[in-house]
MIDOSE-1310 file (N, C-alpha, C; in nm, 2 decimals, decimal comma, always signed):
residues 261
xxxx	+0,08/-0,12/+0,00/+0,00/+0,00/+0,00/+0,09/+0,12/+0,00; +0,02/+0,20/-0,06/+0,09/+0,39/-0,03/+0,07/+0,42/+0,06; +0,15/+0,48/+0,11/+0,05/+0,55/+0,25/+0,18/+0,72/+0,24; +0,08/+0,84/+0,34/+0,11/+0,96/+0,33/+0,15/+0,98/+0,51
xxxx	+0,19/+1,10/+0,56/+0,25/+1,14/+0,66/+0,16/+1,25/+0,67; +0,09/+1,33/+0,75/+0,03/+1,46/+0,72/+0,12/+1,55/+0,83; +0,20/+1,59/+0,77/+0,31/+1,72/+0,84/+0,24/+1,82/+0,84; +0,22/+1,86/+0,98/+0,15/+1,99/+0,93/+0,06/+2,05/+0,86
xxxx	-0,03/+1,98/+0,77/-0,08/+1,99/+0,66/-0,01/+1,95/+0,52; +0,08/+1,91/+0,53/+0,21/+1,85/+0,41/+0,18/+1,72/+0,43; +0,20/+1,65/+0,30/+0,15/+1,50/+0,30/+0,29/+1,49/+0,25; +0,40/+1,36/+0,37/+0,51/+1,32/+0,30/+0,50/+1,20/+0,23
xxxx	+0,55/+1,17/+0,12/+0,49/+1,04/+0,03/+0,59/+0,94/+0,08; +0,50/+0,82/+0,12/+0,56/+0,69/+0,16/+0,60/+0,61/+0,05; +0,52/+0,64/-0,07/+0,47/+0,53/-0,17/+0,63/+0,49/-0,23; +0,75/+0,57/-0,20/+0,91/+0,53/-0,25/+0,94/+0,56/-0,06
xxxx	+1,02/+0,44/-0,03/+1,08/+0,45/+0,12/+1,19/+0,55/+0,14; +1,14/+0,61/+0,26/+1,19/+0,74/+0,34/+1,32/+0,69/+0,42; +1,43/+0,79/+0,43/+1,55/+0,77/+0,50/+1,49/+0,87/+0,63; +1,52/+0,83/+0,75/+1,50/+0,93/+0,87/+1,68/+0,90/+0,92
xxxx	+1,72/+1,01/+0,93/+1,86/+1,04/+1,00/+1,90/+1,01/+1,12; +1,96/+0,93/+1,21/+1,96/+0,97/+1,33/+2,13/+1,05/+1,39; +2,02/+1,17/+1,48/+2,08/+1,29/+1,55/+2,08/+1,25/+1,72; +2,20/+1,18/+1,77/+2,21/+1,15/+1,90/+2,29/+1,31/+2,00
xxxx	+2,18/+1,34/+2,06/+2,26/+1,42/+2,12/+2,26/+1,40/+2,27; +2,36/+1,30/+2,31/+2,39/+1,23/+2,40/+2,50/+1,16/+2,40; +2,58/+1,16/+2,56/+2,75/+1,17/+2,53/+2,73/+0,95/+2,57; +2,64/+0,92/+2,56/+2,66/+0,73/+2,58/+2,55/+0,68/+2,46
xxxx	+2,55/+0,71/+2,35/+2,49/+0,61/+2,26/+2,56/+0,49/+2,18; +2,57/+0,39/+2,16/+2,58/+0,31/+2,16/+2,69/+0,30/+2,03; +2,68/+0,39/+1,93/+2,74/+0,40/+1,83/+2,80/+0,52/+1,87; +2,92/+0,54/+1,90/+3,03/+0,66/+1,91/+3,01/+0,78/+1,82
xxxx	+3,01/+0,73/+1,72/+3,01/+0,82/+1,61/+2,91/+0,92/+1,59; +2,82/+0,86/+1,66/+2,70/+0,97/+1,63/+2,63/+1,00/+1,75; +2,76/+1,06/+1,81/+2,72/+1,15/+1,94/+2,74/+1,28/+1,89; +2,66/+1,38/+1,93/+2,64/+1,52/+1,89/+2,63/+1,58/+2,01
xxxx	+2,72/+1,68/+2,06/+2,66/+1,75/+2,24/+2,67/+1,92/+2,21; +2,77/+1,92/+2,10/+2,81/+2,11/+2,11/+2,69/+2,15/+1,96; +2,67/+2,26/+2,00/+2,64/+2,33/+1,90/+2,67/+2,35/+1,75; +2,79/+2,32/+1,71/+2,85/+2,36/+1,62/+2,82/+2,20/+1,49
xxxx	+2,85/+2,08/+1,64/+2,84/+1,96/+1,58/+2,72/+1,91/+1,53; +2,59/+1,95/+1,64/+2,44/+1,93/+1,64/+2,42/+1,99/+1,48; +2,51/+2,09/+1,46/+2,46/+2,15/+1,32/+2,51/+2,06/+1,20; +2,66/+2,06/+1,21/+2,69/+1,99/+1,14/+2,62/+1,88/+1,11
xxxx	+2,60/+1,79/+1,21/+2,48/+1,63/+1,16/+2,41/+1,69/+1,07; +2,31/+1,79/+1,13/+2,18/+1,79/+1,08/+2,19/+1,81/+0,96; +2,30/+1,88/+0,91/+2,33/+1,97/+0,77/+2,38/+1,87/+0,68; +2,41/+1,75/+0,71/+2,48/+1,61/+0,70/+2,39/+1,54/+0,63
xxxx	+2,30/+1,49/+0,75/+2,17/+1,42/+0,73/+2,06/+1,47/+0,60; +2,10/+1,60/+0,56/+1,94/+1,64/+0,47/+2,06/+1,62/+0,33; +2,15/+1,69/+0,36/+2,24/+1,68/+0,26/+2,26/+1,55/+0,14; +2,27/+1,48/+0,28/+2,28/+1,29/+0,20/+2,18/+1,23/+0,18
xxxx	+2,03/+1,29/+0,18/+1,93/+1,24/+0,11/+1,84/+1,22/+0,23; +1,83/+1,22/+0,35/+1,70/+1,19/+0,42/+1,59/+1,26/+0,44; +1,49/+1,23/+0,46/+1,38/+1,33/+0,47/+1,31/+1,41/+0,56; +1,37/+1,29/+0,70/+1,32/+1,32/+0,81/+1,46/+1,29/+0,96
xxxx	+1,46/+1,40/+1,08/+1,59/+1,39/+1,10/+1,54/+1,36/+1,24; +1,56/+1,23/+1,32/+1,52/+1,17/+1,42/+1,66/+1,24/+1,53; +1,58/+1,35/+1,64/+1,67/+1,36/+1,77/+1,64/+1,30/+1,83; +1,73/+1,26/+1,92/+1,69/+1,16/+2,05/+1,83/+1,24/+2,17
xxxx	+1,77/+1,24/+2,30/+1,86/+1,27/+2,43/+1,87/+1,19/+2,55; +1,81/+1,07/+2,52/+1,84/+0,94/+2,60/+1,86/+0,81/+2,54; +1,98/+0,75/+2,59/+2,01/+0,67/+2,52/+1,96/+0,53/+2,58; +1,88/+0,45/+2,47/+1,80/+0,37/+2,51/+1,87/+0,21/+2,51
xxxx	+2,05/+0,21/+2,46/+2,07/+0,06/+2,41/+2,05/+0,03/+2,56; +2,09/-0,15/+2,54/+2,07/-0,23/+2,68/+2,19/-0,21/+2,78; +2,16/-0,22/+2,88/+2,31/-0,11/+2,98/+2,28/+0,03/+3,02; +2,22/+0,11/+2,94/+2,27/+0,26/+2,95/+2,22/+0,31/+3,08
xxxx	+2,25/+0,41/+3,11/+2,19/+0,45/+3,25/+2,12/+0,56/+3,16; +1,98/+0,58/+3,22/+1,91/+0,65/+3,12/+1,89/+0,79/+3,23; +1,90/+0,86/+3,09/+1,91/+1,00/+3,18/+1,79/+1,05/+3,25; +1,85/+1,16/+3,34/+1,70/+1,18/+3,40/+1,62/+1,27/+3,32
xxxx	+1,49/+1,26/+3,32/+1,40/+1,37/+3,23/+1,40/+1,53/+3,25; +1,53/+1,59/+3,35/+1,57/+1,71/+3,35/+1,68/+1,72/+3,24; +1,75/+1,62/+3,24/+1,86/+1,62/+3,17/+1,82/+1,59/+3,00; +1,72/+1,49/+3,01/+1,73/+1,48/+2,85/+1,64/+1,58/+2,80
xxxx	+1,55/+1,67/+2,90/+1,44/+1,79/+2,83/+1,59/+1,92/+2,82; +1,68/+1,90/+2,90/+1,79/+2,04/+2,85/+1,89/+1,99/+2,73; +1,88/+1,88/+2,71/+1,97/+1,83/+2,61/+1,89/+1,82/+2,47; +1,80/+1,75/+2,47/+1,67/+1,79/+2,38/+1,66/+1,95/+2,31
xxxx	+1,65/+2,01/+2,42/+1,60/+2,16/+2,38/+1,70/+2,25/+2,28; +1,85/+2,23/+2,33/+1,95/+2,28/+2,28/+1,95/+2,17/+2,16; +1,94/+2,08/+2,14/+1,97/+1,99/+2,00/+1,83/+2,06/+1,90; +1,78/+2,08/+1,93/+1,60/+2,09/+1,85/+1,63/+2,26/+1,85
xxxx	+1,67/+2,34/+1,89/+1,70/+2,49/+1,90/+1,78/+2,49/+1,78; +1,91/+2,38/+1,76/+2,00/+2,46/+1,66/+1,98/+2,36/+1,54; +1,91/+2,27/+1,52/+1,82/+2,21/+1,41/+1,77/+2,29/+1,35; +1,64/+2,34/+1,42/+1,55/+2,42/+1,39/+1,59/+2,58/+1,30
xxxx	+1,64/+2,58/+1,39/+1,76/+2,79/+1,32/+1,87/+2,66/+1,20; +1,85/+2,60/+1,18/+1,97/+2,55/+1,05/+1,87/+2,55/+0,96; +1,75/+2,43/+1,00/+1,70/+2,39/+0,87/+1,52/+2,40/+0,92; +1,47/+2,50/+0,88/+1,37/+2,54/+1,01/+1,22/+2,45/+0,88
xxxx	+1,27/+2,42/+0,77/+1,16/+2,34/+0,69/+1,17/+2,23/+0,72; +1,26/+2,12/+0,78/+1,30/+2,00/+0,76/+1,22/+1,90/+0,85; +1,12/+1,79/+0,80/+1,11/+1,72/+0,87/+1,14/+1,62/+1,01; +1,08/+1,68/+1,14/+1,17/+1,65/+1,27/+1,11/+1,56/+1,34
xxxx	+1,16/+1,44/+1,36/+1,13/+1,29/+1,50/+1,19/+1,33/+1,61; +1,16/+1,35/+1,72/+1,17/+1,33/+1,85/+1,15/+1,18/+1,89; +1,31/+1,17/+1,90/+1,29/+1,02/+2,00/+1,30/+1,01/+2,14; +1,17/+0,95/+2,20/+1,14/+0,98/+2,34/+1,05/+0,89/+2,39
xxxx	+1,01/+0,83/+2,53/+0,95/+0,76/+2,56/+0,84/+0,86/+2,67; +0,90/+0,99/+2,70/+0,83/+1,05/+2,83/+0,76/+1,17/+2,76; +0,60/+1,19/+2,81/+0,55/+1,25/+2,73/+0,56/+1,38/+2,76; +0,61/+1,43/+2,86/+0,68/+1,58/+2,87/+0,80/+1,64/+2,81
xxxx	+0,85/+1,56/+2,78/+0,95/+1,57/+2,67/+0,90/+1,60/+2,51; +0,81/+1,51/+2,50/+0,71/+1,47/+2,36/+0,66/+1,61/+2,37; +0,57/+1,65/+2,50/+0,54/+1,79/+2,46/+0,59/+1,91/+2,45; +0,70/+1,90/+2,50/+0,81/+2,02/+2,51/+0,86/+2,06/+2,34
xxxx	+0,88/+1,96/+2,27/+0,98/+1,95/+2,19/+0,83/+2,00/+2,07; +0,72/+1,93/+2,07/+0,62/+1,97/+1,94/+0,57/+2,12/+2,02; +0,53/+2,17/+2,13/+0,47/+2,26/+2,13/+0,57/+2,41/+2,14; +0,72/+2,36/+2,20/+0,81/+2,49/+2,21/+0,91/+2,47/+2,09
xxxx	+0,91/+2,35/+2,01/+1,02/+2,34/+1,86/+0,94/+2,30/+1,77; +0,82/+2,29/+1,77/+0,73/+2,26/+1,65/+0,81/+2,10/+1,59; +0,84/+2,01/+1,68/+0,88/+1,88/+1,65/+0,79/+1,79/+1,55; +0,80/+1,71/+1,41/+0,68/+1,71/+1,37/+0,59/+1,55/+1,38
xxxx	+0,69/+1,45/+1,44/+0,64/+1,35/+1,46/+0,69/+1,31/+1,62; +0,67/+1,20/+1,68/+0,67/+1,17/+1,82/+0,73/+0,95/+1,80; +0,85/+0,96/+1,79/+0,86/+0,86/+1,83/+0,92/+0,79/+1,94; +0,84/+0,68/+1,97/+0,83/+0,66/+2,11/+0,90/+0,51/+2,15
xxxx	+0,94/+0,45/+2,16/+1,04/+0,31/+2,22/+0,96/+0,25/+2,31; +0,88/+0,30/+2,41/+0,82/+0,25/+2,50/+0,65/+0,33/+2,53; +0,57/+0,27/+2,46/+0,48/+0,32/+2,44/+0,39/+0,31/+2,57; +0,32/+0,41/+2,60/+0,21/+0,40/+2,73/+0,08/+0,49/+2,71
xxxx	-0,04/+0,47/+2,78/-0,15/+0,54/+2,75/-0,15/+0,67/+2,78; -0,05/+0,74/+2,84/+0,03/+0,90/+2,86/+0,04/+0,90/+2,71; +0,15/+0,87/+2,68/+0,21/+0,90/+2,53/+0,11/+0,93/+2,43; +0,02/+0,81/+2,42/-0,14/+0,82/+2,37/-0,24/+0,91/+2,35
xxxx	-0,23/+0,96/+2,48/-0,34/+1,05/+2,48/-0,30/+1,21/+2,42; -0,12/+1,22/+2,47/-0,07/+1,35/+2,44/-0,03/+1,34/+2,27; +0,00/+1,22/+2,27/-0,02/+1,25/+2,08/-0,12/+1,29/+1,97; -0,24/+1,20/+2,07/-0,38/+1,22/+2,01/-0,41/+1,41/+2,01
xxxx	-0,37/+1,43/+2,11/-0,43/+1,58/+2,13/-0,37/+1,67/+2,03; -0,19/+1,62/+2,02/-0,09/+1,72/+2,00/-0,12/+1,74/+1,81; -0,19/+1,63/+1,77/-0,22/+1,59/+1,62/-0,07/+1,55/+1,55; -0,01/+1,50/+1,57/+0,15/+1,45/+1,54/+0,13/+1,32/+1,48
xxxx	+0,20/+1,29/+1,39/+0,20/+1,11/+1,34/+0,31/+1,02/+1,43; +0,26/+0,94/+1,46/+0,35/+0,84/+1,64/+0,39/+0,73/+1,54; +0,56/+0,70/+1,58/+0,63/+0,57/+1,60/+0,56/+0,55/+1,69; +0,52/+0,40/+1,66/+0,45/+0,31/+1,82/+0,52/+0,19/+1,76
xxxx	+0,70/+0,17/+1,86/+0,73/+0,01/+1,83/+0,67/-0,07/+1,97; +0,70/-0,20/+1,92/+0,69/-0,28/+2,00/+0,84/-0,32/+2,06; +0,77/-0,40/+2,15/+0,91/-0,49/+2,28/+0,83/-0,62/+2,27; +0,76/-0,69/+2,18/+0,69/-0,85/+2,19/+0,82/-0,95/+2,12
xxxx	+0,81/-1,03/+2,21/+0,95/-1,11/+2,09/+0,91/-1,18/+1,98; +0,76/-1,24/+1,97/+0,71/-1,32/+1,83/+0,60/-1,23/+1,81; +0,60/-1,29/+1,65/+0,52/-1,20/+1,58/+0,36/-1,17/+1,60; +0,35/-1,31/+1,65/+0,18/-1,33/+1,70/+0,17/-1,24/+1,82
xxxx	+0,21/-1,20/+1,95/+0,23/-1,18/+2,00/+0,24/-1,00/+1,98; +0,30/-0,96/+1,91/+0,33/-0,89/+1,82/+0,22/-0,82/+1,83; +0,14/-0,83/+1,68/+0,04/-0,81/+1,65/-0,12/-0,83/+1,68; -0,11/-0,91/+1,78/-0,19/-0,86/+1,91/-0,21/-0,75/+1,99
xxxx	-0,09/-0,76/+2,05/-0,06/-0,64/+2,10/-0,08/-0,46/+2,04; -0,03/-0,48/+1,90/-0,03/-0,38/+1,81/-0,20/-0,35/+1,74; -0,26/-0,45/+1,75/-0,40/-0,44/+1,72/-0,46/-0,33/+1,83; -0,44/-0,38/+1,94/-0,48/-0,34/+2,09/-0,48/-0,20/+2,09
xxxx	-0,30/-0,14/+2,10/-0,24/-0,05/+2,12/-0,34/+0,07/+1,95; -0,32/+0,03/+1,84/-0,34/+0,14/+1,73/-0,53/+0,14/+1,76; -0,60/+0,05/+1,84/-0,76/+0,08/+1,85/-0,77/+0,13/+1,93; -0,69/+0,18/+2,02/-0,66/+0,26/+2,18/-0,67/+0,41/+2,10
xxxx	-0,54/+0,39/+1,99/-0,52/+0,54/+1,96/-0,61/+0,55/+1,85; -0,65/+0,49/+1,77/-0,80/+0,55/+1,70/-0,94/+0,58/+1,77; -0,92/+0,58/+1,92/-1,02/+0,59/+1,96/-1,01/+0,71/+2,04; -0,89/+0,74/+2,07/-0,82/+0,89/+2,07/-0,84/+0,99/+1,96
xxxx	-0,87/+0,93/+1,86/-0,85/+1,05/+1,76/-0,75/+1,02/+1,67; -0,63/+0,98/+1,70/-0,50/+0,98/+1,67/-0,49/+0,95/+1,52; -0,45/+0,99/+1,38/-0,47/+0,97/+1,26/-0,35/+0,92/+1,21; -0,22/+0,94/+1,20/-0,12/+0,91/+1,16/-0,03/+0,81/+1,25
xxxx	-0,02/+0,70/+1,19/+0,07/+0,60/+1,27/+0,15/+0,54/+1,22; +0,31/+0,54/+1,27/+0,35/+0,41/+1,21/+0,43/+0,33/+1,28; +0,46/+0,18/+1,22/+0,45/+0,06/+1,33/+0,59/+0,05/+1,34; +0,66/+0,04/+1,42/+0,83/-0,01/+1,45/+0,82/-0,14/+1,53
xxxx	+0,90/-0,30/+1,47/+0,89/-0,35/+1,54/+1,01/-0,37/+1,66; +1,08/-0,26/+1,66/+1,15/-0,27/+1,81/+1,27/-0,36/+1,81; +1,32/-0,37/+1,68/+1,46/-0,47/+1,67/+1,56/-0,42/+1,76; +1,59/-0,54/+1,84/+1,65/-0,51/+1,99/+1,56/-0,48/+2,11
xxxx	+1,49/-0,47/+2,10/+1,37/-0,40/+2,23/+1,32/-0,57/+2,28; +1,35/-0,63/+2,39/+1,30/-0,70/+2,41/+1,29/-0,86/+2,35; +1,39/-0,82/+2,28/+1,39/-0,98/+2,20/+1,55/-1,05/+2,21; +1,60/-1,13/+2,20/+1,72/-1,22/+2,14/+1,75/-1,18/+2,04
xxxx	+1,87/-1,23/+1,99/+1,94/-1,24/+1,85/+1,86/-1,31/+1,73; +1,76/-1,41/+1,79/+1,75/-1,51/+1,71/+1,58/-1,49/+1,73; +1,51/-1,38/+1,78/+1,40/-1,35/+1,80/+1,40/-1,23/+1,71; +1,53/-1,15/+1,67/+1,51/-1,01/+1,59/+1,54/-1,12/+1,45
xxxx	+1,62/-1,19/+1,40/+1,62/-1,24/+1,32/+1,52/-1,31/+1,18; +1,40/-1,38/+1,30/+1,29/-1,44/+1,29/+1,20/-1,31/+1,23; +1,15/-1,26/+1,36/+1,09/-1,09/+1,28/+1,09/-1,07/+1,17; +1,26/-1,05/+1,13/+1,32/-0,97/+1,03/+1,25/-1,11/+0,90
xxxx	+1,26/-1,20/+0,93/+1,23/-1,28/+0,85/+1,10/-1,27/+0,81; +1,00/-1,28/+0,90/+0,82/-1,26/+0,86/+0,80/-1,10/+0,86; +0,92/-1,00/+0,80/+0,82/-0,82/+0,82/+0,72/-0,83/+0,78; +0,70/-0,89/+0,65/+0,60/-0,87/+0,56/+0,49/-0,87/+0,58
xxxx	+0,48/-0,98/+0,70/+0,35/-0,98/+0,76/+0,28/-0,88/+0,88; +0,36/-0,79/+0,87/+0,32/-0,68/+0,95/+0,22/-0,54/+0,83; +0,22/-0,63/+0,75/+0,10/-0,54/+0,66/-0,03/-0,54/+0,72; -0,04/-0,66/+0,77/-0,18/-0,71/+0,80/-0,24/-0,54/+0,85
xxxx	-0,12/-0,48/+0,95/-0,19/-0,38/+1,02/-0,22/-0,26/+0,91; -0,18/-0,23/+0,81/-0,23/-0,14/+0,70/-0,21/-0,04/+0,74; -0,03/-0,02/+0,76/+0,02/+0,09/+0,85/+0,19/+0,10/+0,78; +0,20/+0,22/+0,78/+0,40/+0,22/+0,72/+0,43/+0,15/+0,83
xxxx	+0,56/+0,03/+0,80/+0,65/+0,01/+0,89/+0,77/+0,08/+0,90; +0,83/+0,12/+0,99/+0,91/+0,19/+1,03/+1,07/+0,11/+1,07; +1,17/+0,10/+1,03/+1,25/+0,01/+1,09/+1,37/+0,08/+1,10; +1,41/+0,01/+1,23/+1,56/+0,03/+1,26/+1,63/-0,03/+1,31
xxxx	+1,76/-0,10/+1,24/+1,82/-0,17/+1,21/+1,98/-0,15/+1,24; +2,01/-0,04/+1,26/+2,17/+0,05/+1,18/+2,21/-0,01/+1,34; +2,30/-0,06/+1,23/+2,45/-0,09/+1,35/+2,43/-0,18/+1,45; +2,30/-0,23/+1,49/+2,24/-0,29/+1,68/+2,34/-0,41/+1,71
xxxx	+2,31/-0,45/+1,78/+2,37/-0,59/+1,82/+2,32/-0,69/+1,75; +2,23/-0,71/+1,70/+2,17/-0,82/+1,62/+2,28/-0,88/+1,49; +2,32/-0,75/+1,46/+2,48/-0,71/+1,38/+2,58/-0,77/+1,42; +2,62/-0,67/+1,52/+2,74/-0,70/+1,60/+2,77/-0,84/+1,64
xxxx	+2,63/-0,87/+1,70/+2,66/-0,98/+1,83/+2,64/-1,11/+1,70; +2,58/-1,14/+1,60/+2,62/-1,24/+1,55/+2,76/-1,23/+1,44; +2,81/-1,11/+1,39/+2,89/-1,14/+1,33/+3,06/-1,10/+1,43; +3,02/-1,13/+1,50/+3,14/-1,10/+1,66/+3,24/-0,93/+1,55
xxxx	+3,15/-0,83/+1,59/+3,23/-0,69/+1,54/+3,20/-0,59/+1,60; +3,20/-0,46/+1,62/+3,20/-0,35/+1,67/+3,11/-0,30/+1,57; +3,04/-0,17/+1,64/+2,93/-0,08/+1,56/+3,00/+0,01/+1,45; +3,09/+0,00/+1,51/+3,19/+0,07/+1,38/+3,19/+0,00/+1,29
xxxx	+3,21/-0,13/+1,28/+3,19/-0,23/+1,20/+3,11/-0,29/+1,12; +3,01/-0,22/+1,13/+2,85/-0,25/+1,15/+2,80/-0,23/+1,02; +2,89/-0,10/+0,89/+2,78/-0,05/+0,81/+2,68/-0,16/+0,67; +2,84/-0,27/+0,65/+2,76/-0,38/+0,55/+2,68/-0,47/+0,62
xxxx	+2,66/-0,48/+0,74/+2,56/-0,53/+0,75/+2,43/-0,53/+0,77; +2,47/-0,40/+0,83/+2,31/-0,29/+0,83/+2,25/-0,28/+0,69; +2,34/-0,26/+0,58/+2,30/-0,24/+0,45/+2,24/-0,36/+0,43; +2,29/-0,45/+0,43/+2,22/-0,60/+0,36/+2,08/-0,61/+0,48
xxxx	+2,10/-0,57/+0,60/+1,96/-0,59/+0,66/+1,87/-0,51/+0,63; +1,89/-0,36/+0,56/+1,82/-0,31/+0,54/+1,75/-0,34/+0,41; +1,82/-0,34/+0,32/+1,79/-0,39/+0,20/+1,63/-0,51/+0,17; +1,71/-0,59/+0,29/+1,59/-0,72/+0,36/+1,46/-0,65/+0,37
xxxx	+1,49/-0,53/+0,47/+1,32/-0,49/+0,50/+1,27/-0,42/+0,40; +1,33/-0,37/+0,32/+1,28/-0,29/+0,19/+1,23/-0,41/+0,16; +1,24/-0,46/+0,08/+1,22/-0,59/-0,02/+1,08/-0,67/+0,11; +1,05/-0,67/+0,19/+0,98/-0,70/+0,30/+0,86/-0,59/+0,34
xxxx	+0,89/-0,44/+0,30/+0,76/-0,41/+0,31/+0,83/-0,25/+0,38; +0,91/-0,24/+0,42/+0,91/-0,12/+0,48/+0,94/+0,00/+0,44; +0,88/+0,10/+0,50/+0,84/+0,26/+0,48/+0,96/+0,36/+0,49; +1,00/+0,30/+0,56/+1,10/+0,41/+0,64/+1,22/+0,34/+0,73
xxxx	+1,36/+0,39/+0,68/+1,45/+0,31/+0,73/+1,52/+0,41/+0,84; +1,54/+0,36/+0,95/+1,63/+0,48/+1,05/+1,76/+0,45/+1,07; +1,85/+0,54/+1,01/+1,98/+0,51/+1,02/+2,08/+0,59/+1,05; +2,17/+0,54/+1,13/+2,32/+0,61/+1,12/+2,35/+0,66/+0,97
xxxx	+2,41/+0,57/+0,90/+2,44/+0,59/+0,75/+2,32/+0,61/+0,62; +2,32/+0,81/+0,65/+2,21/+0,83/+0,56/+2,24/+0,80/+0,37; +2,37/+0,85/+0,36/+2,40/+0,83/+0,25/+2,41/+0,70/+0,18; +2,44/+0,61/+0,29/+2,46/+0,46/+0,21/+2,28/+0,42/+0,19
xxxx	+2,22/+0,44/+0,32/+2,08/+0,39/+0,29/+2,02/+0,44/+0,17; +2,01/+0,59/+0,16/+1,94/+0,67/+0,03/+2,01/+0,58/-0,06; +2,11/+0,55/-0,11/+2,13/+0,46/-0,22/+2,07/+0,31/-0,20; +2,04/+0,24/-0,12/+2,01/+0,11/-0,10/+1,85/+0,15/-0,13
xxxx	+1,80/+0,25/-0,14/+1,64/+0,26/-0,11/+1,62/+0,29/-0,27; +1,72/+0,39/-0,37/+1,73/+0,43/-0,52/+1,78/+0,28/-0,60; +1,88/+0,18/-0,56/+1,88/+0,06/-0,60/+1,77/-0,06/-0,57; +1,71/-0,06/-0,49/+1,59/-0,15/-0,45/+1,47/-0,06/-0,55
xxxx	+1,46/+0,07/-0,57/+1,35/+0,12/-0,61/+1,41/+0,02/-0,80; +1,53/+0,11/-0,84/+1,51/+0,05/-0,96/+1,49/-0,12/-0,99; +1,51/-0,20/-0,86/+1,51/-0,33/-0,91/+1,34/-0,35/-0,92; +1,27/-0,29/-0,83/+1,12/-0,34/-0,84/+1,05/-0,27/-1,00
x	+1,13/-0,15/-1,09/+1,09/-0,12/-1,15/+1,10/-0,21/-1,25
């Protein structure tokens, strides 16, 4: 299916799959490389990210891999604000994700940075209600480790938020969030059947351990394999790929486009 994004009143077209950037501005994410903390750098990403073809630039100020000590919600709403402040004054058109699980953060960032989507890692009936209100299109992943399970869940959760109001959704299934090596694998193997929900999938893949930990390497190490997994979900159904490496993806999404043609 096609499906649209309503930004604002801007419809972003799904119907060819979207690159979303990711902007860590946080000194413990998981991937070194793409920590951003000063001003100067926060810019640099962002000007990086639109540059190399993405369409949408995912910040995030808590770092969610497994281990981290997660910051407190003082700390990632001051770290948030300064990253979304000098975004905004660089590229004040550009499609913006807020990655966040706490919904005072969620509201901070759409109502004082005009943020234009809300994705969320750990979804709750807070988050729900403030999206519904805020009119924003929501990442809602999951943490289920099989698919049935899955999409259960995901039935539940998107008739919660249609009954909020909520119009724009799209589904992340949480690769790494609660599963095994061999549980994200599996997933990765049936996406396709995450159509059933008649919703963009959203995926992110770049660099995790699913990578790492089976091919024994570092995140640095990470980029051909992210590519070939990405590639996988394209060819499987998905909308939107979130990655470290915007430039290699935009070409993995222009090569998959010409093969379907």
């Amino acid at each position: 299916m096609d499906y649209t994004l309503n930004i604002k009143g801007r419809l972003l077209d799904l119907s060819q799959p979207q690159v979303m950037g990711i902007l860590n501005a946080t000194p413990d994410s998981f991937y070194a490389a793409s920590r951003q903390q000063t001003d100067a750098a926060i810019a640099e990403r962002a000007n990086q990210i639109v540059a190399q073809g993405a369409t949408i630039i995912d910040v995030g100020a808590c770092s969610t891999r497994p281990g981290a000590t997660v910051a407190t919600e003082d700390e990632e709403l001051r770290r948030l604000a300064q990253a979304l402040d000098v975004v905004r004054r660089e590229l004040p058109y550009t499609t913006l994700s807020v990655d966040t699980f706490r919904p005072a953060v969620a509201r901070m960032a759409v109502e004082q940075f005009g943020a234009d989507i809300v994705n969320d890692v750990d979804p709750s009936p807070q988050m729900f209600r403030l999206v519904a209100r805020l009119g924003v299109p929501y990442v809602l992943t999951s943490r289920q480790a099989d698919l049935r399970s899955m999409l259960i869940t995901l039935a539940t959760q998107v008739q919660q938020l249609r009954d909020l109001g909520q119009k724009d959704i799209l589904v992340d299934p949480g690769f790494g969030f609660g599963k095994t090596l061999d549980d994200n694998y599996r997933l990765l193997g049936q996406l396709e059947r995450l159509a059933v929900m008649e919703l963009p999938v959203l995926v992110g893949l770049s660099r995790k351990s699913m990578i790492t930990g089976l091919l024994s390497i570092t995140p640095a190490e990470a980029l051909n394999g992210t590519t070939v997994l990405n590639t996988i979900a394209l060819a499987k159904g998905a909308s939107v790929l979130r990655v470290h490496d915007v430039r290699q993806a935009v070409e993995c999404v222009r090569l998959y486009a010409a093969l379907k043609q």
